[in-house]
C-alpha positions as CSV (number, residue, x, y, z in Angstrom):
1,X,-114.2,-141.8,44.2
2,X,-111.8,-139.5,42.9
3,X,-109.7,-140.6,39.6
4,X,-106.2,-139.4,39.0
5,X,-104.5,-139.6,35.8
6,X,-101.3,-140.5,34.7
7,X,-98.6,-138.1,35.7
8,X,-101.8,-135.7,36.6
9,X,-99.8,-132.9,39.5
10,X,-102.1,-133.6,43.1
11,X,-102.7,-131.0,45.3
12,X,-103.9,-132.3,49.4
13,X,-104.9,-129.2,51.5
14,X,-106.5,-129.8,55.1
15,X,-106.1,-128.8,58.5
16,X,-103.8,-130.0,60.8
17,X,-104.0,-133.8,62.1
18,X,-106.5,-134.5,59.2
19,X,-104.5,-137.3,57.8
20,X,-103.0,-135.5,54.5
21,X,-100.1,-136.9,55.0
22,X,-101.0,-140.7,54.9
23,X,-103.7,-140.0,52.0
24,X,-100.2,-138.3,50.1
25,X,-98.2,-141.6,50.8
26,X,-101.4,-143.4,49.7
27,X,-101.5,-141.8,46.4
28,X,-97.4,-141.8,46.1
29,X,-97.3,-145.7,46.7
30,X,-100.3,-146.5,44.4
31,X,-100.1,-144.3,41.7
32,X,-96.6,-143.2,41.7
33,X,-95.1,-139.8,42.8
34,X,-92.9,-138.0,45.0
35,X,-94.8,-136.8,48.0
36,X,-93.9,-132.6,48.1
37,X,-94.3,-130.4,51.3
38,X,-96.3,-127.5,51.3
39,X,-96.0,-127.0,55.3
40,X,-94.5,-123.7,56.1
41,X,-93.3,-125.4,59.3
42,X,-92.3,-128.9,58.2
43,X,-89.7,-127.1,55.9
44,X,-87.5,-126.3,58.8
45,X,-85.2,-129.1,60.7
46,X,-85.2,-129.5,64.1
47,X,-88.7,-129.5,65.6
48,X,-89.5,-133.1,63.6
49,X,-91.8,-134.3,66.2
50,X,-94.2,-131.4,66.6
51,X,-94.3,-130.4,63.3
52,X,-95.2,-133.6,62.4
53,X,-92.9,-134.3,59.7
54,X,-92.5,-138.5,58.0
55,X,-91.1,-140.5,60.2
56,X,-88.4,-142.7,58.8
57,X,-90.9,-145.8,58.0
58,X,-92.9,-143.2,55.6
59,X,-89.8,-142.4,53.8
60,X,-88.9,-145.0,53.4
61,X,-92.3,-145.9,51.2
62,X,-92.0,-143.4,48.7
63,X,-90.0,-140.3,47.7
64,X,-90.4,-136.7,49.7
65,X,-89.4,-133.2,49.6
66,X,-88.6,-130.6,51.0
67,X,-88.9,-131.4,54.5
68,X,-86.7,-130.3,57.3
69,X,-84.3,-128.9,54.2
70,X,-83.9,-125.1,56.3
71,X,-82.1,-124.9,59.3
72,X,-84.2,-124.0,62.7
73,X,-82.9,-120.5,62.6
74,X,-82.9,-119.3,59.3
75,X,-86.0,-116.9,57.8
76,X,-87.9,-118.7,54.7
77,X,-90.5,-117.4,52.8
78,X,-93.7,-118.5,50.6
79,X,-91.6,-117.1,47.6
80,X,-88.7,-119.3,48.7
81,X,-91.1,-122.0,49.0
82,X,-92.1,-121.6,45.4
83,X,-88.4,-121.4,44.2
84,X,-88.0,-124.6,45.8
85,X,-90.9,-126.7,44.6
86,X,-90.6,-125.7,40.9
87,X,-87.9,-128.0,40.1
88,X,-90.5,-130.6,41.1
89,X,-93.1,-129.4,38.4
90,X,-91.1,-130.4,35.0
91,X,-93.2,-133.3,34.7
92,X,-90.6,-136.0,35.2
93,X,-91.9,-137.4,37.8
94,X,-95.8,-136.4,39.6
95,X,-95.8,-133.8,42.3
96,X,-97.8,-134.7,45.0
97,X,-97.8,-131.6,47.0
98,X,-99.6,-131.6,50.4
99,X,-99.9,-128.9,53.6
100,X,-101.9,-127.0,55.5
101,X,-100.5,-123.7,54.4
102,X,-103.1,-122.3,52.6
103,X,-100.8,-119.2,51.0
104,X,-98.0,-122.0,49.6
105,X,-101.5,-123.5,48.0
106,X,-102.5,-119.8,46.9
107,X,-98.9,-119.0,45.5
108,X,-98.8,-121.9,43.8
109,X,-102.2,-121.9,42.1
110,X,-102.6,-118.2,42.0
111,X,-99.0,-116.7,41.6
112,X,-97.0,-114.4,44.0
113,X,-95.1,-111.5,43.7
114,X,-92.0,-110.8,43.3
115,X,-91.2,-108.7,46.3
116,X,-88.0,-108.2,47.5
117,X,-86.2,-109.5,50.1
118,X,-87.1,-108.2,53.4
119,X,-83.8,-106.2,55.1
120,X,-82.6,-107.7,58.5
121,X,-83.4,-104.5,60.4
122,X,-86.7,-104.6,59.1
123,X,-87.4,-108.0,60.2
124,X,-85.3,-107.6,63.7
125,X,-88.1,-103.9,64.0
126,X,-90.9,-106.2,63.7
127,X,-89.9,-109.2,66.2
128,X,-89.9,-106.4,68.6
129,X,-93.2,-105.0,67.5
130,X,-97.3,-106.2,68.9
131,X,-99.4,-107.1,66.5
132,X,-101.9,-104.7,66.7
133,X,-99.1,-102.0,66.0
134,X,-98.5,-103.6,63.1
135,X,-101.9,-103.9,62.6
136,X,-102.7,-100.4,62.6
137,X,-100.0,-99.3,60.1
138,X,-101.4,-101.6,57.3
139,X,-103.9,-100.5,54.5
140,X,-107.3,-102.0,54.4
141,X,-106.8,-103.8,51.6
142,X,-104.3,-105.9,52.6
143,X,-105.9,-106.7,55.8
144,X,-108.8,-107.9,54.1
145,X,-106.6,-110.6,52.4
146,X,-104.5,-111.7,55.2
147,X,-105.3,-113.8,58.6
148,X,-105.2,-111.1,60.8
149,X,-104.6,-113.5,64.0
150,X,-102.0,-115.2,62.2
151,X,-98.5,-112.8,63.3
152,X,-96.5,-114.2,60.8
153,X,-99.0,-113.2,57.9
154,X,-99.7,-109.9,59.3
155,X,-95.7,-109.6,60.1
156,X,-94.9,-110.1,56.7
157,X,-97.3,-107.7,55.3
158,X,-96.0,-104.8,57.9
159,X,-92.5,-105.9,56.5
160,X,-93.5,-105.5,52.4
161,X,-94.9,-102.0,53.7
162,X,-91.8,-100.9,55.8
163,X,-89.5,-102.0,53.2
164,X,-90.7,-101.2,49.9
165,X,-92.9,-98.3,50.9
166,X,-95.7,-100.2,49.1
167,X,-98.9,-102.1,50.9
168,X,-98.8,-105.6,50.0
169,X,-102.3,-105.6,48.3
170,X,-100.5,-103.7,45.7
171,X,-97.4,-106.2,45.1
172,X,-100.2,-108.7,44.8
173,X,-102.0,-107.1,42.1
174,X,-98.6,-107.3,40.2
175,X,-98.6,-110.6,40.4
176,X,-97.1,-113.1,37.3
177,X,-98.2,-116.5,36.1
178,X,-99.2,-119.2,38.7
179,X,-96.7,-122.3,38.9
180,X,-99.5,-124.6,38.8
181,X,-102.8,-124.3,37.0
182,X,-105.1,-125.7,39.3
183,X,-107.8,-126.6,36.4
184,X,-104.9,-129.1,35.1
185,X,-104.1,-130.7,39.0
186,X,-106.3,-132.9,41.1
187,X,-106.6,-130.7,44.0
188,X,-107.8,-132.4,47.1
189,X,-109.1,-130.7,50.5
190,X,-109.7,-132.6,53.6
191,X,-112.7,-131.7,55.0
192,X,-113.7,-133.4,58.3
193,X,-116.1,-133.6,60.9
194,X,-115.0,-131.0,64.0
195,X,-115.5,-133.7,67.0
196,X,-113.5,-136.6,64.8
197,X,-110.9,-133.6,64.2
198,X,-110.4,-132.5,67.9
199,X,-110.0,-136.0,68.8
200,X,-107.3,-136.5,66.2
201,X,-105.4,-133.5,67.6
202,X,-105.8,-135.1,71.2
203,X,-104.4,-138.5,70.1
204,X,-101.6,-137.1,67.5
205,X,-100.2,-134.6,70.4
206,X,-100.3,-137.8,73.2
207,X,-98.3,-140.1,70.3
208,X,-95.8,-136.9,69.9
209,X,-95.4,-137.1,73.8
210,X,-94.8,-140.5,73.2
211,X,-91.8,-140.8,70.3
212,X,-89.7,-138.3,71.9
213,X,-91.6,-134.6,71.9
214,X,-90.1,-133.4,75.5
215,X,-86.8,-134.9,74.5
216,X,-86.3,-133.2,71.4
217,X,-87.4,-129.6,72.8
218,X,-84.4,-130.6,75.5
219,X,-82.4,-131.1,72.4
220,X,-83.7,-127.1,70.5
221,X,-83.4,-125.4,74.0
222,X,-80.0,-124.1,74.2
223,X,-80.3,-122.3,70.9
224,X,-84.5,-121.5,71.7
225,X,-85.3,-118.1,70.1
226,X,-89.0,-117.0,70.0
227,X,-88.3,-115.5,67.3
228,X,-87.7,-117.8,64.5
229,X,-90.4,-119.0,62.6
230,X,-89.3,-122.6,63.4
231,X,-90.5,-121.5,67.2
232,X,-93.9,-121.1,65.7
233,X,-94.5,-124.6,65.8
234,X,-97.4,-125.8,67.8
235,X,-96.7,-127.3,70.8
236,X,-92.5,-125.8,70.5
237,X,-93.6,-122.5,72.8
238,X,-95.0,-124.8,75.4
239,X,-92.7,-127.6,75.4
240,X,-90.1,-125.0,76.3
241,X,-91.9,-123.3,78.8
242,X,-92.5,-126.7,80.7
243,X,-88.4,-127.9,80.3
244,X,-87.6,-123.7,82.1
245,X,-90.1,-125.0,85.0
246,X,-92.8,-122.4,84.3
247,X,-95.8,-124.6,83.8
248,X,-96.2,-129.1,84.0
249,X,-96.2,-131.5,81.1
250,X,-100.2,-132.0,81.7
251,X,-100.4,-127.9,81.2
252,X,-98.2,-127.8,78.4
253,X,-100.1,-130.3,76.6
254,X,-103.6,-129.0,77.2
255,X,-101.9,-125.3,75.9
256,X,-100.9,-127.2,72.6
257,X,-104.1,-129.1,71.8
258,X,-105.9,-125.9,72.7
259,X,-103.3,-123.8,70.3
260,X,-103.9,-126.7,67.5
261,X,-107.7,-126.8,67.6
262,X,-107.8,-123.2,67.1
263,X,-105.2,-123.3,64.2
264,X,-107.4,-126.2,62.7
265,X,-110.3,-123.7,63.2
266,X,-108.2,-121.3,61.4
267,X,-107.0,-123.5,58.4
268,X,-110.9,-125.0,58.0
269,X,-112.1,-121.3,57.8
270,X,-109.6,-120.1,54.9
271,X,-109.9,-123.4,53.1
272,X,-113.5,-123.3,52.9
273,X,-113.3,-119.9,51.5
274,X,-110.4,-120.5,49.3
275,X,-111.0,-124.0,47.5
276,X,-114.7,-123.5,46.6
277,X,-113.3,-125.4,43.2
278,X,-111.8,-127.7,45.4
279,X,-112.6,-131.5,45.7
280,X,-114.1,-132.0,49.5
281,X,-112.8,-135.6,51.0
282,X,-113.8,-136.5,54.4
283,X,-111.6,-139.6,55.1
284,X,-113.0,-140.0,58.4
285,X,-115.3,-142.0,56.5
286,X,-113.7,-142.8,53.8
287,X,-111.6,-145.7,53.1
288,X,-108.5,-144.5,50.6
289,X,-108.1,-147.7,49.4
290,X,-111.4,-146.7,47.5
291,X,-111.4,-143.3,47.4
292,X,-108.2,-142.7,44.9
293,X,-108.0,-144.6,41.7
């Protein structure tokens, strides 16, 4: 069992389709809280569905933020992540933040730096650009801390160079005073089995097809732009590609539960190597009505 204590901040890190979500509105509904998102996807509106943002029965059982607060099209960054969620850190009321974006989780625990904003050209230069090009401008350094099969990470890192003229290893080393000290939070990471996770992804991407998924990528398609980082959102690329005629609704789903496994892969890996100090909970076997007090 894990305890909480009073006003104590929570942290729930996992991969995708773990169930951090309903272990957030657990915690939220028994031991008070607002639930905070820590999704660098589920910020944006307009993909709802396939980002897997609450549904209007969750919030309606407790208090969120920060979901679906940027519009589809606008850029948004970990550091305006962090601008955002420290309003929810003055101890009024507890923080319960929850994602799957292991660098929000890092920011937040670790502290970012304070680099500057990233010029439109320079982002426009890079939407044009493979990754491996970018690849093979950056230092070392910095791509021994990044995802390197993650293009938005390695993106943004080509971007800090290009602008600033400095590698982002280096900004990092400058960087100020975490937000959240993460020896004062109860910080939770999901930790499941593979086969019970796979079959999760399976089941969650049939109920999306099921609540509206094809109709709201009808809705996005007339302003659909690869580009954004809204677009990025598993199962957005294929949807799309299914309403233009290119491939079936059976394709496009096996494309996204394919994508999403290999995400989950992804986000298991980092967290595994990130949250060491990190309480594991496996909640496939675990009943949260007993695992939280």
């Amino acid at each position: 069992m894990i305890t909480i204590a009073p006003t104590q901040p929570v942290l729930i890190a996992g991969p995708t389709a773990s169930g951090k979500s309903a272990l957030a509105l657990h915690i939220a509904k028994t031991l008070g809280g607002v639930v905070v998102n820590a999704d660098a996807l589920q910020v944006f509106d307009g993909w709802r569905i396939l980002t897997a943002r609450p549904d209007d029965d969750e919030l309606s059982q407790a208090d969120h933020a920060l979901y679906g607060h940027v519009q589809f099209d606008a850029p948004y960054s970990t550091g305006q992540w962090l601008r955002d969620v420290r309003p929810y850190l003055d101890g009024a009321v507890r923080p319960i933040i929850v994602g799957g974006t292991g660098l929000n989780f890092a920011a937040l625990t670790q502290g970012l730096a304070d680099i500057p904003p990233t010029p439109d050209q320079v982002r426009s230069d890079g939407n044009a650009m493979a990754l491996g090009a970018m690849l093979d401008q950056l230092d070392q350094r910095t791509k021994d801390r990044i995802d390197i099969q993650n293009r938005m990470r390695v993106q943004r890192a080509w971007e800090v160079l290009t602008a600033t003229g400095r590698p982002l290893a280096d900004w990092q080393d400058a960087t100020p005073p975490p937000l959240v000290d993460i020896k004062s939070a109860a910080a939770i990471t999901l930790d499941v089995p593979t086969d019970w996770l796979n079959d999760r992804i399976v089941r969650r991407f049939d109920l999306m097809l099921d609540t509206g998924a094809v109709d709201e990528a009808a809705a996005m398609l007339p302003t659909w732009d690869p580009a954004n980082q809204s677009s990025k959102a598993i199962g957005a690329p294929e949807m799309i590609a299914h309403l233009k005629g290119d491939i079936t609704l059976k394709e496009a789903k096996s494309r996204a539960v394919i994508a999403s496994r290999q995400y989950a892969k992804r986000q298991r890996t980092w967290f595994r190597s990130k949250h060491k100090s990190w309480v594991k909970l496996d909640v496939s076997s675990t009943d949260l009505s007993t695992a939280i007090s």
